[in-house]
Structure formats: C-alpha cells, structure tokens
C-alpha positions in Angstrom: -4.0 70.9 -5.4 -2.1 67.8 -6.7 -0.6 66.0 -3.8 2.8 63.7 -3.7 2.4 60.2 -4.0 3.7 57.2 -2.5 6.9 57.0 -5.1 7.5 60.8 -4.4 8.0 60.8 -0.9 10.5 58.0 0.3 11.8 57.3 3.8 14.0 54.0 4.5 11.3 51.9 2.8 11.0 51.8 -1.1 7.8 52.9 -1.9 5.9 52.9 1.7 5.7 56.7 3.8 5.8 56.8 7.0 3.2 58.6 9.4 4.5 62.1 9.1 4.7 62.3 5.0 1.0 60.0 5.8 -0.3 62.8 7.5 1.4 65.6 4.8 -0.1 63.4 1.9 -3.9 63.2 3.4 -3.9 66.4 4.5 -4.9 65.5 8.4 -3.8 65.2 11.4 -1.6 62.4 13.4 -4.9 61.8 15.4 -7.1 61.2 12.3 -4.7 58.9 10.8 -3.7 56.6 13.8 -8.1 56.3 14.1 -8.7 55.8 10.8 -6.4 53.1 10.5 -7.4 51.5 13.4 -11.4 52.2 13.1 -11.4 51.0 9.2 -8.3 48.4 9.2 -6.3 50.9 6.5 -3.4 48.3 6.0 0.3 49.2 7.2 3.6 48.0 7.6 5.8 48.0 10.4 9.5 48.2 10.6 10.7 48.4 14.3 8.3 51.0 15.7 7.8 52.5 13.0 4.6 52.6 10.6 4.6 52.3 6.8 1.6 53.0 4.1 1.8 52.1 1.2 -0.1 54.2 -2.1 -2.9 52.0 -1.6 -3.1 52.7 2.1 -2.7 56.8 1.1 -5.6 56.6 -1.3 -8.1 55.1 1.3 -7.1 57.6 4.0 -8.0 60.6 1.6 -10.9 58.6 0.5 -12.1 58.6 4.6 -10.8 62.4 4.7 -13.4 63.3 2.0 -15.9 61.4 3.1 -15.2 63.1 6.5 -15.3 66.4 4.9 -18.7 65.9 3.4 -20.1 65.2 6.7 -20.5 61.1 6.3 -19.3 60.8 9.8 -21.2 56.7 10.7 -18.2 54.7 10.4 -20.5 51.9 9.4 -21.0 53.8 6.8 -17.3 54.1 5.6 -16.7 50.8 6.7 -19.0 49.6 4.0 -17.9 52.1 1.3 -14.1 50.8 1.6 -14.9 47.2 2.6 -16.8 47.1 -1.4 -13.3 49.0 -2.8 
C-alpha cells in the first residue's frame, strides 16, 4: 500500500498536513498521533489552533507506528531509535 505524501495532500499550508490527513497518512488514530508527538517531540507547526506536520514529521510517525506494530512498545526505546535519526 503506497501512502500519500506530504506534497500530495495540501491544506492552507504548502507542504505541511494537518492532523486529520496526519492521521490518514500514518494509518492511526487521533490519539496515537497527539501521544506520539508529545511522548517523542515529533516536530509541528502551528497556525492558530491548528497543527501542521511536515513530510519529515509523517515519516517519523509511521516510523513509531511500525515500531508499535512490531511490539517495541518502551518509549525509551523509540526515543533512542529517532533521537540517532
């Protein structure tokens, strides 16, 4: 399965998708997204109340969705994986 990326989904910012085409692009759910974000500092953009990832931010998040799915669930563990990215 070959999902969009950043440049094929656009919404008010060029290049950035916002949480709902996040969450389409990962494969996830709202919930995952907002805590992995938080729990391993996934950067964003803001733009009012609104939150932005960019295709760097969309690759990290599936990164932590695979990792997930292969049952590495220490977020040490991830944290140290994507802090050596």
């Amino acid at each position: 399965m070959i999902l969009p990326t950043v440049d094929d989904m656009k919404d008010g910012m060029e290049g950035k998708l916002s949480i709902e085409e996040t969450v389409a692009a990962v494969g996830t759910t709202v919930r995952n997204v907002k805590y992995w974000t938080r729990r391993h500092r996934i950067p964003t953009e803001r733009s009012g109340r609104r939150i932005y990832y960019d295709d760097r931010g969309v690759r990290l998040l599936r990164l932590v969705r695979d990792l997930a799915d292969l049952g590495v669930f220490h977020a040490r563990y991830i944290d140290w994986i994507l802090d050596g990215l």
